[in-house]
C-alpha positions in Angstrom: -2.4 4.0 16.3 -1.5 2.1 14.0 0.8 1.8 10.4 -0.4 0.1 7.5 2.8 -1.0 4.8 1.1 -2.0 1.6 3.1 -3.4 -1.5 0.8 -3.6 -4.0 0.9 -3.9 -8.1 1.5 -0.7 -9.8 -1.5 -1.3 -12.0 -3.9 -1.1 -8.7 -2.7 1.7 -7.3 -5.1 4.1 -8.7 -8.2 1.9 -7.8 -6.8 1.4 -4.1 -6.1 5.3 -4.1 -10.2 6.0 -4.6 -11.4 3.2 -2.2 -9.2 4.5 0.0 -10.7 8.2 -0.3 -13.8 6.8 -0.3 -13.4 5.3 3.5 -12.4 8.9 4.0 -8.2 7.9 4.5 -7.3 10.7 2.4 -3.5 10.8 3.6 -0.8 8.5 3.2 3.0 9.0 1.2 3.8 6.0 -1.7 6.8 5.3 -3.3 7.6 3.0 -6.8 9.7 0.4 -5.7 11.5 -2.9 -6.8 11.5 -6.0 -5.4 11.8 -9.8 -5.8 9.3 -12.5 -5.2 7.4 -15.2 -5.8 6.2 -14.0 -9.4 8.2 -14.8 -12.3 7.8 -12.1 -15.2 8.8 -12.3 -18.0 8.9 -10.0 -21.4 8.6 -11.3 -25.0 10.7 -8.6 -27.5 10.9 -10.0 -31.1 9.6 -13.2 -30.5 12.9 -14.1 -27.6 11.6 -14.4 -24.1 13.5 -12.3 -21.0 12.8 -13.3 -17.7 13.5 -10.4 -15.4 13.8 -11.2 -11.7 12.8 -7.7 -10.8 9.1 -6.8 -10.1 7.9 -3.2 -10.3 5.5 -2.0 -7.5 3.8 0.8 -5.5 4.5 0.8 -1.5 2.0 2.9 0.6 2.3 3.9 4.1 -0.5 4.6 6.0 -0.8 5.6 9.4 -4.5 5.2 11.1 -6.3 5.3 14.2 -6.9 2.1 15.9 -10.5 1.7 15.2 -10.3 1.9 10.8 -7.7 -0.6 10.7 -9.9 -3.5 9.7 -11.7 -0.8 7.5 -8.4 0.4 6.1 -6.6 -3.5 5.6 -10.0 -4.7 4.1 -10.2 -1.7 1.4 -7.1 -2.5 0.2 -7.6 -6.3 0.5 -10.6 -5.9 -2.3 -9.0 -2.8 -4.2 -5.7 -4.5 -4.7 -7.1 -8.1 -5.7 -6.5 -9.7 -8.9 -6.1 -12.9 -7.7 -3.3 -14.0 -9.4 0.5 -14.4 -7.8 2.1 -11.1 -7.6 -1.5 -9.0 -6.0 1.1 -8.1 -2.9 1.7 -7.9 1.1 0.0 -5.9 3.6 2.0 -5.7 7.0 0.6 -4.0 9.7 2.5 -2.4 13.3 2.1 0.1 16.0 2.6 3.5 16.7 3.4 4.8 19.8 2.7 8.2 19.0 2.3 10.8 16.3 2.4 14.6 15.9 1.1 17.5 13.5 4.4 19.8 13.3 2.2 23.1 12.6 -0.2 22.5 15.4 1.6 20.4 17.6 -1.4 18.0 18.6 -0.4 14.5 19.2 -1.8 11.1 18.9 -4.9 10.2 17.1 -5.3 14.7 16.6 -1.9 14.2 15.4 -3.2 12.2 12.2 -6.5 13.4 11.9 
């Protein structure tokens, strides 16, 4: 198994959400987060320029069966591309196990 960590821009969420239903991953837990990087935003408010160092995004947590993680990281890949700075990170680790608390099943029956 595996556990996909997507940080992606807030504005792509919604079109990663459906490409990821439509590969049939139709489970996984986000979260709006902050964080700083390479992208330097900045907001114009009666003519003055801010630059804010902060950058709003959506992290997603997937956890998958060994054989859709290409599937999985390549959905996102193409869902989440703008191709400008700032389109995200994708980082990728095993899982040694996982189990469903009302059935009890474990590994890959765990997440499926």
């Amino acid at each position: 198994m595996k556990k996909i960590e997507a940080i992606i821009r807030k504005s792509q969420f919604d079109d990663v959400k459906k490409a990821l239903h439509k590969i049939e991953v139709n489970f996984f837990s986000y979260w709006d987060v902050t964080g700083v990087g390479n992208e330097k935003q900045g907001h114009v408010y009666r003519g003055i320029s801010y630059s804010t160092s902060d950058i709003q995004r959506r992290y997603l947590s997937i956890v998958i069966s060994d054989e859709f993680l290409e599937k999985t990281v390549n959905t996102i890949l193409d869902a989440a591309y703008t191709g400008n700075v700032g389109d995200g990170k994708i980082f990728v680790s095993e899982i040694s196990d996982a189990y469903r608390i009302r059935t009890k099943e474990n590994g890959n029956a765990g997440i499926n």
